[in-house]
Structure formats: C-alpha cells, structure tokens
C-alpha positions in Angstrom: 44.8 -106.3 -76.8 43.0 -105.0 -73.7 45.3 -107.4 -71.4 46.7 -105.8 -68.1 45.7 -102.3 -69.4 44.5 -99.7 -67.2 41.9 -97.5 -68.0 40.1 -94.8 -66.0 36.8 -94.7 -67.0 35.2 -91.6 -65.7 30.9 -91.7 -65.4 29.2 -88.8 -66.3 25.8 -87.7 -65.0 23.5 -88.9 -67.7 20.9 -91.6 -67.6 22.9 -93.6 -70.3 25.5 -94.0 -67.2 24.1 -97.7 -66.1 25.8 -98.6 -69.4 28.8 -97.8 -67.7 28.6 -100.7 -65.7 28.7 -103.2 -68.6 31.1 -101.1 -70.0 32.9 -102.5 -66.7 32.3 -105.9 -66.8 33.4 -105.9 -70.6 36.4 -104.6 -70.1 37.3 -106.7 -67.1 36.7 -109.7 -69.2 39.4 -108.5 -71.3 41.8 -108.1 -69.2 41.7 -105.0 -68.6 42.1 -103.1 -65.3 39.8 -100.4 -64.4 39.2 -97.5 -62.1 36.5 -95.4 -61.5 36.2 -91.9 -61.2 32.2 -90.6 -60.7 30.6 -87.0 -60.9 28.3 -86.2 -58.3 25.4 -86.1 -60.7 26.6 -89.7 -62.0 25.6 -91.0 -58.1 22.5 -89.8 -58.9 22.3 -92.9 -61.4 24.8 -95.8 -60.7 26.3 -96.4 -57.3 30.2 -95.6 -56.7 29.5 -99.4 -54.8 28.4 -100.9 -57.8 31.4 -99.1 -59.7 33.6 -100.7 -57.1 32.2 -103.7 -57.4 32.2 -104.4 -60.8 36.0 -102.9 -61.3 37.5 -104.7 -58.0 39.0 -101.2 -56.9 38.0 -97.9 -54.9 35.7 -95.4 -57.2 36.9 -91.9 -56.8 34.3 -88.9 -56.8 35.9 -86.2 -54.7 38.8 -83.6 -55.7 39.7 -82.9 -51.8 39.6 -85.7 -50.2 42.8 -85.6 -47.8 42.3 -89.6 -48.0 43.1 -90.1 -51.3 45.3 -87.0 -52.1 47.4 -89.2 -49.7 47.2 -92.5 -51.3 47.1 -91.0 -54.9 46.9 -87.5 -56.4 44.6 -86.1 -59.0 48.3 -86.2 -60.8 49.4 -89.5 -60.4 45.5 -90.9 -61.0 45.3 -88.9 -64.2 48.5 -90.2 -65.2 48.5 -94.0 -64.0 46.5 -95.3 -66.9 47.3 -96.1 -70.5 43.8 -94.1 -71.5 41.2 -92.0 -70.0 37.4 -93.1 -71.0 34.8 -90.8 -70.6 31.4 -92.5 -70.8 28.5 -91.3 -70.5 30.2 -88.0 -71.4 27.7 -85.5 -71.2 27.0 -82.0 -72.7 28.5 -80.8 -69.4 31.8 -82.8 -69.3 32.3 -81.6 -72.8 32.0 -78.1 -72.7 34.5 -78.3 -69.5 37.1 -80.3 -72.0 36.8 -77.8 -74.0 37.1 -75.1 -72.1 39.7 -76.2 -70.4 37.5 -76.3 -66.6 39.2 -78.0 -63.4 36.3 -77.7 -61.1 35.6 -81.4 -60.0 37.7 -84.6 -59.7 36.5 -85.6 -63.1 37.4 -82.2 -65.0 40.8 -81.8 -63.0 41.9 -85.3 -64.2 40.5 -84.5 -67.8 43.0 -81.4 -67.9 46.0 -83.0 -65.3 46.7 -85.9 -68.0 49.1 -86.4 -70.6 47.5 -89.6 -71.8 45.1 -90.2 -74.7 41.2 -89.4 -74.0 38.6 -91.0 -75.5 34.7 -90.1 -74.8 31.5 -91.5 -75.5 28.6 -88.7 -75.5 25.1 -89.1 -74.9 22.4 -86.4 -74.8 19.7 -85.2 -75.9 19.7 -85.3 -79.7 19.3 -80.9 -79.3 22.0 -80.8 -76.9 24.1 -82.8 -79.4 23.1 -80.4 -82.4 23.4 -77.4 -80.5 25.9 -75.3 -81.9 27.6 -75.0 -78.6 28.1 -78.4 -78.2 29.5 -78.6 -81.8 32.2 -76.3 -81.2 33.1 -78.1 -78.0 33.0 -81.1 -80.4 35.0 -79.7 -83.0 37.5 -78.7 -80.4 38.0 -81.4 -78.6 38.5 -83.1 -82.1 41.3 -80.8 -82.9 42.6 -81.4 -79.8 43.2 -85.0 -80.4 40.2 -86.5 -78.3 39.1 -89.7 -79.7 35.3 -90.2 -79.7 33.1 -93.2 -79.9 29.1 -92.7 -81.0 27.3 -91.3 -80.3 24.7 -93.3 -82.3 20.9 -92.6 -83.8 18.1 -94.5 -81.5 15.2 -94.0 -78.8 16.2 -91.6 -75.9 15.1 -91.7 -72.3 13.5 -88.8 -72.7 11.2 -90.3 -75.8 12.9 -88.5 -78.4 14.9 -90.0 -81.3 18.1 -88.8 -83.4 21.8 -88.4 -82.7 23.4 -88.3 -79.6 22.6 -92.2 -78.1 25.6 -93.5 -76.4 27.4 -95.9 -78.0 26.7 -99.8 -76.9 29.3 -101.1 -74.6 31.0 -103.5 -76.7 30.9 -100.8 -79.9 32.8 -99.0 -76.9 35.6 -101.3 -76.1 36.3 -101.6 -79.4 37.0 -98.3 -79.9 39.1 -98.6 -76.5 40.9 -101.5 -78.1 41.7 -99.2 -81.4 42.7 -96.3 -79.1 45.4 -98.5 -77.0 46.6 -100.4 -80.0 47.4 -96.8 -82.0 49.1 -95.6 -78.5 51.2 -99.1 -78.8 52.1 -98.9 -81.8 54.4 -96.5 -83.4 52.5 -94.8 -85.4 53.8 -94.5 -89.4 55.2 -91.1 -89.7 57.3 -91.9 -87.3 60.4 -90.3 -87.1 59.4 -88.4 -89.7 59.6 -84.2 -89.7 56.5 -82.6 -91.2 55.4 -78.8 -92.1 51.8 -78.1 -92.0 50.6 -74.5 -93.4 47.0 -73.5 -92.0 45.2 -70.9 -92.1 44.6 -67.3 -94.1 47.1 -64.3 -94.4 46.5 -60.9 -93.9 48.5 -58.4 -96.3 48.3 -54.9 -94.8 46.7 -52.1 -96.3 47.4 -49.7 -93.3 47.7 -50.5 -89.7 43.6 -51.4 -89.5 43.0 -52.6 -92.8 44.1 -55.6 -94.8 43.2 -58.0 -97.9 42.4 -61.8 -96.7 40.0 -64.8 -97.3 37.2 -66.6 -95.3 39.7 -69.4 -93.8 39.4 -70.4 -90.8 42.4 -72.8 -90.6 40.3 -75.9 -89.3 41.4 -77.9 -92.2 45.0 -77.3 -91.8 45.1 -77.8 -87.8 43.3 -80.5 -88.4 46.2 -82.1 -90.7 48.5 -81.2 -88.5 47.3 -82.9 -85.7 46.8 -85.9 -87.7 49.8 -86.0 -88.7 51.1 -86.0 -84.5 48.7 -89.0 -84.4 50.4 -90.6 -87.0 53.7 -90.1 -85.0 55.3 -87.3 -86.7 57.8 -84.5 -85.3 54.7 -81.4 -86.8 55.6 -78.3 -87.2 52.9 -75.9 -87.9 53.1 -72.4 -89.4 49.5 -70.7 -89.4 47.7 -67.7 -90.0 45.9 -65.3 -87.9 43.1 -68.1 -86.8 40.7 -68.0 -83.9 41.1 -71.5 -83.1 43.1 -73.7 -80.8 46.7 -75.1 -81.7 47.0 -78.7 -82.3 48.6 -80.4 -79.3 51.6 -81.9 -79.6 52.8 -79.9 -82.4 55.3 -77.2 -82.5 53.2 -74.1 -84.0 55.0 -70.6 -85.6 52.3 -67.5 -85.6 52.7 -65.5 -88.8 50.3 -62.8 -90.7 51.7 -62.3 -93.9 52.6 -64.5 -97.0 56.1 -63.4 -96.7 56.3 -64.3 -93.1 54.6 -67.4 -94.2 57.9 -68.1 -96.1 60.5 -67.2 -94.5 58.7 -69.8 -91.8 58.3 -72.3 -94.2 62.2 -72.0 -94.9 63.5 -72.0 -91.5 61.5 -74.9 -90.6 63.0 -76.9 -93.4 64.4 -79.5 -94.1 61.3 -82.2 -93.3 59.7 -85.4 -95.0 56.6 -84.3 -96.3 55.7 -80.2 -96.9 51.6 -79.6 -96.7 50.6 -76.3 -98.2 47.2 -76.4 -96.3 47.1 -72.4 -96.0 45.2 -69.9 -97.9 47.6 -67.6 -98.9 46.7 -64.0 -100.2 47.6 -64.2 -103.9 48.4 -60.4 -103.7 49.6 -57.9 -101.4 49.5 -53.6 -101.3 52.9 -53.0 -103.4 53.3 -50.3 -100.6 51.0 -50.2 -97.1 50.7 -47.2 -95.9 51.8 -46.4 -92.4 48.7 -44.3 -91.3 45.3 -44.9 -91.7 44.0 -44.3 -95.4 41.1 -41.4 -95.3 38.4 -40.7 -97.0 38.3 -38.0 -99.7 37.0 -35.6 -102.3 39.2 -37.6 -105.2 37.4 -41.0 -104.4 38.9 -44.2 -103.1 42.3 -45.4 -103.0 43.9 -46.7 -105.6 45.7 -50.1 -104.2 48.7 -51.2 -106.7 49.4 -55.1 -106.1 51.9 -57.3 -106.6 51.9 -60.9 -106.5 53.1 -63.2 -103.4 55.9 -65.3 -103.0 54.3 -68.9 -104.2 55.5 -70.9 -101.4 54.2 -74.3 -102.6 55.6 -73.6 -105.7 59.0 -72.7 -104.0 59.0 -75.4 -102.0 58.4 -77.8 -105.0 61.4 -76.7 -106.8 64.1 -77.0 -104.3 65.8 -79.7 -106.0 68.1 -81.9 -103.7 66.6 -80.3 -100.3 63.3 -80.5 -101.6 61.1 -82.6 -99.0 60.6 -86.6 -100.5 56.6 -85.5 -101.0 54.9 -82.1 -101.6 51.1 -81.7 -101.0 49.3 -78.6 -101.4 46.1 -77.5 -101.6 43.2 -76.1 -104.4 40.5 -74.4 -103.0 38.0 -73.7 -106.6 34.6 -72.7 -107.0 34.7 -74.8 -110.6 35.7 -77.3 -112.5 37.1 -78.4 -109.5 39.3 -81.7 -110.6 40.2 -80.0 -114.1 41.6 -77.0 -111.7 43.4 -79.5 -109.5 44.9 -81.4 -112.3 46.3 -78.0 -113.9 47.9 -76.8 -110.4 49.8 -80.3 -109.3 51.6 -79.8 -112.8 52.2 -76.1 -112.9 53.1 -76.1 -109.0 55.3 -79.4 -109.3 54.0 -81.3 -106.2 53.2 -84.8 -105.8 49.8 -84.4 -104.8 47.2 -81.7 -104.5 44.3 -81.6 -102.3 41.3 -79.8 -104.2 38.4 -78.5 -102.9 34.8 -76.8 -103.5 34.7 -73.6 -101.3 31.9 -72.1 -103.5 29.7 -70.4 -100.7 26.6 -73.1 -101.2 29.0 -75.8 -99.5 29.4 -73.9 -96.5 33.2 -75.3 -96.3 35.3 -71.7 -96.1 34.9 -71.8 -92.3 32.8 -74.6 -92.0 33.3 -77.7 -90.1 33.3 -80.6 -92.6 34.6 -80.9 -96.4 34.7 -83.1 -99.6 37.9 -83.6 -100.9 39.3 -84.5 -104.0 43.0 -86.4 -103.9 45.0 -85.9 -106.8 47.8 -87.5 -108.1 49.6 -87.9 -111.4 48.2 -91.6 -111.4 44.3 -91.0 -110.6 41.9 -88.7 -108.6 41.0 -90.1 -105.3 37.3 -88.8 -104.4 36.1 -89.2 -100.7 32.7 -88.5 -99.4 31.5 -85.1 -97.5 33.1 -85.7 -93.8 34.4 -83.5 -90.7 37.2 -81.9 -90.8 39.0 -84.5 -88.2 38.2 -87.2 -90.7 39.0 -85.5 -93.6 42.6 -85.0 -92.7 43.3 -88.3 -91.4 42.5 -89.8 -94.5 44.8 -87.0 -95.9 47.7 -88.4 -94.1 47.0 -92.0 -94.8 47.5 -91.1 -98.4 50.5 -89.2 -97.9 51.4 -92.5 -95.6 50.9 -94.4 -99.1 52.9 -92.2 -101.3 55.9 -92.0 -98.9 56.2 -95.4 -98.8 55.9 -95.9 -102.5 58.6 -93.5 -103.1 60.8 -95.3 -101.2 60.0 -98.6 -102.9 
C-alpha cells in the first residue's frame, strides 16, 4: 500500500520526536519515500543528519533558505507528496493549524498544501485536555485533519494520561488507511449532497431574535464527512461561529425561510440531511425598530409556524432526493420521539438525539446518536462529533446502496 509513496513527515519539537526516526525506518521499509521537514525546536531532539540519514534525502528546516527556494519551493514541497505527517505534533504545531499561522517552514507548508494531513500529537496529558488545545482539536477535525493517538501511557515528564504519541507502527497504519482512502474513490462519489447545519435566528427587531443553543458542529461535521466520502457537498448553515468544512460549497443563511429557499435552489441532489435546528416559530410581524420598554408591560409576540423544510423536502415526489435524513434533537423518550417523526416527516431515516442540558451536547463537542430506520434503531456509543458523523454517512452509504438494489 505504502509502495513508492511520498510522504513529508514534518518533526515537531517534543521529546516524543526520536520516535520519528523509527517512524522513518518503518516507512522506508514499506516502500515508501520520505522527506523531512524539522522545527527548530525539533533539532533540539533528533538531528536533521539522522533525519537525512534514515530517509536517504536532504531534511529541510528553514523557510528562507535561497538554496532550497531554488531547488524546491515551500509550494512545490508542500505539494510534491501524496500526504503530509505531522509527528510529534505538538501543542504548538496545532494551535498554528488551527489558526491558520505561516511563521516557520513547517507552518507554511501545513497551510501551502492541498494534500491530506495527518498528525500524531504528543503532550503533556494538561496540554492535551486544555481547552485550548481542544478547540484547535476540534477544528482541525472539522477541517478534515486526520489524526492518529494520541494514546494513555507514562510521559517524559513522569506523568500519566492522554496525550502519548502513538507507536510508530500504530502510525503507519494509520498512514496506510489515510493513502488508501486518498486512492480510492471514495463511495459517495459522484454523488450531490445537501447538508443543513446550524441554528436560525427569526427576527424580533433589528437586535433581537428567537433561536436555540446550536452550534452547528454536528452538521459541519456531516458535511465534511460526507466530502471525505467523495461527494459534491453543499452546505446551507446558520449563523455559527465555527469554520466551514473544506471542500464543500457553503450558502450563509439566518432565517428558516432563507433556509428554504436554499434548500430548494440547491436541489436536485442524492441524499438531503436536515442536520439544522430550525426555529419552529417566527414573529408573525418583526418590527423594524427596536421594541421599548413600557408602562403596559411586555410585548406581546404573535407566532406562526416555519416552513418544515425536511418535511417539504420528503414530499417532493419524483424530484425528491433517493434518501432523506433528518434530524430529532429530544429531551425524552428519545427513540419513541424519533420513531413518531421519520413517519410523520416521511424520511428514510432520522437521526435522534438527547440535547437535555445534563448531556452537555447543544454546543458540546461529542454526541450519542440514535439511527433510525423503518427496519430497526441503530444505537452508537457517546463519541466526538467527527466520529459521530462519519458513522452517519456510512449508514446513509448503506441505505443508498440498498435502494438501488
């Protein structure tokens, strides 16, 4: 699998970076070919000699060299291989992916590529839990970064917990995974899919509005699954405050009736996923200046009920997409109210959900997911987000193709 590959590995400045060098010789012995790239703090630990060594080529570590802008750009590097490996990837290296940094060689090739990344952290086990570092994490995730480990075990520092890197050969597996899906065409493809995501906010007046606690993670998430998977995505989202899915062709809306007229325009498509929390009611009329206070009390607000795109969707007869998922976020009786919407709405599949506040999943990064169908209820454990959604799409995988059987 690994055969005549090339991968840049780049080394990160932790003490998990002599790794690195097995990582190396592992990958060599399958074939592969390998180049080097080296922080400055990762000279601190390995040699760029060793590097060389080991991989049979030149190890790069510096941005302006005139040398090798020469021989080979930062562009043409990032861009030569068939997948970027990041390992050690530190706290550091992270937080610049995330972020979007270019102030070394390694960062500027991280952001210059338009190949698949894969990273294997290792930290401290309270860098790694930091919230910081999960929201680089969790970025980086939706972003379509592939990650290996890290694992629990002893640290250098004496400490034990997450955030271990991975062993080399648990590594090039993973590497081996990563270039196979990249080979392969992946099994939406050539398929067109619609992703909703997010919340909607229905106007009261120009500063206030009715809305919910989504944050749209779920949904993006899907989405960029669903690219993985080798779909033509488009997403339509709510006001969120994350990052769009690469890859994926994304339409900004705020209201549920924006929502729809999105939803229709970007029709027709294979599958439909109504991943977004839509308002369930909107001001009958907003007014066009702020409401004030008083002396006859509050407003009253007269609401009427939003368009029901899922349900729309559903019953669009001979240009009604070949499967229909949506989505049932309950705080009881969550199966039973799963059941009841897949037949009222008329999908094919509904994705239910326990968003009572003690899960912590409204906003939240991880989720527990019930899949049902008219032929069973699929249960899968508490996972992130990321996972969450690619098992998601393997079932929708599954019900496309047993709908064209």
């Amino acid at each position: 699998m690994l055969k005549d590959k090339r991968i840049l590995l780049i080394i990160g400045g932790g003490i998990a970076a002599y790794k690195s060098l097995e990582l190396i010789r592992r990958l060599r012995e399958r074939g592969a070919e390998v180049t080097v790239c080296m922080t400055e703090a990762a000279k601190n630990f390995v040699t760029p000699l060793a590097a060389a060594s080991l991989s049979g080529h030149k190890v790069y570590t510096d941005l302006f060299s005139l040398t090798d802008e020469a021989e080979m750009g930062h562009i043409q590097l990032s861009r030569a291989a068939d997948l970027l490996v990041v390992a050690p990837a530190t706290a550091d290296l992270l937080a610049k992916m995330a972020q979007g940094l270019a102030s070394d060689l390694a960062s500027t090739l991280l952001l210059a590529t338009d190949k698949r990344v894969l990273v294997a952290p290792a930290m401290n086990v309270r860098m790694w839990t930091h919230p910081a570092t999960a929201r680089n994490v969790a970025r980086l995730r939706n972003d379509g970064v592939l990650f290996a480990g890290p694992v629990d075990g002893d640290m250098a520092c004496g400490e034990f917990g997450p955030g271990r890197m991975a062993e080399p050969l648990q590594i090039v597996d993973a590497i081996a995974s990563a270039v196979a899906a990249v080979a392969t065409a992946g099994p939406l493809s050539g398929k067109r899919v619609v992703v909703t995501s997010g919340p909607t906010y229905e106007p009261i007046d120009p500063v206030r509005y009715i809305a919910n606690r989504s944050s749209g993670r779920q949904g993006h998430a899907i989405a960029a699954a669903a690219r993985e998977a080798g779909a033509d995505v488009v997403l339509i989202s709510g006001p969120v405050s994350i990052p769009d899915p690469t890859g994926a062709a994304v339409v900004h809306v705020e209201t549920a009736e924006q929502m729809r007229t999105a939803v229709e325009r970007a029709l027709p498509a294979d599958l439909f996923i109504s991943a977004a929390a839509v308002a369930d009611w909107r001001v009958a009329a907003s007014s066009e200046q702020k409401v004030k206070k008083g002396k006859s009390g509050p407003p009253t607000l007269s609401l009427v009920e939003n368009p029901d795109i899922l349900a729309t969707v559903a019953g669009l007869g001979a240009h009604r997409p070949t499967l229909v998922v949506g989505f049932a976020a309950e705080t009881e009786k969550i199966v039973e109210h799963g059941q009841a919407k897949l037949a009222r709405k008329g999908c094919d599949m509904i994705v239910a959900n326990d968003v009572s506040p003690a899960t912590g999943v409204m906003g939240g990064l991880e989720n527990s997911v019930h899949l049902i169908t008219k032929s069973g209820v699929e249960s899968l454990p508490r996972q992130d987000k990321t996972a969450a959604a690619q098992a998601i799409i393997m079932k929708c995988v599954a019900l496309l193709k047993d709908k064209k059987s």
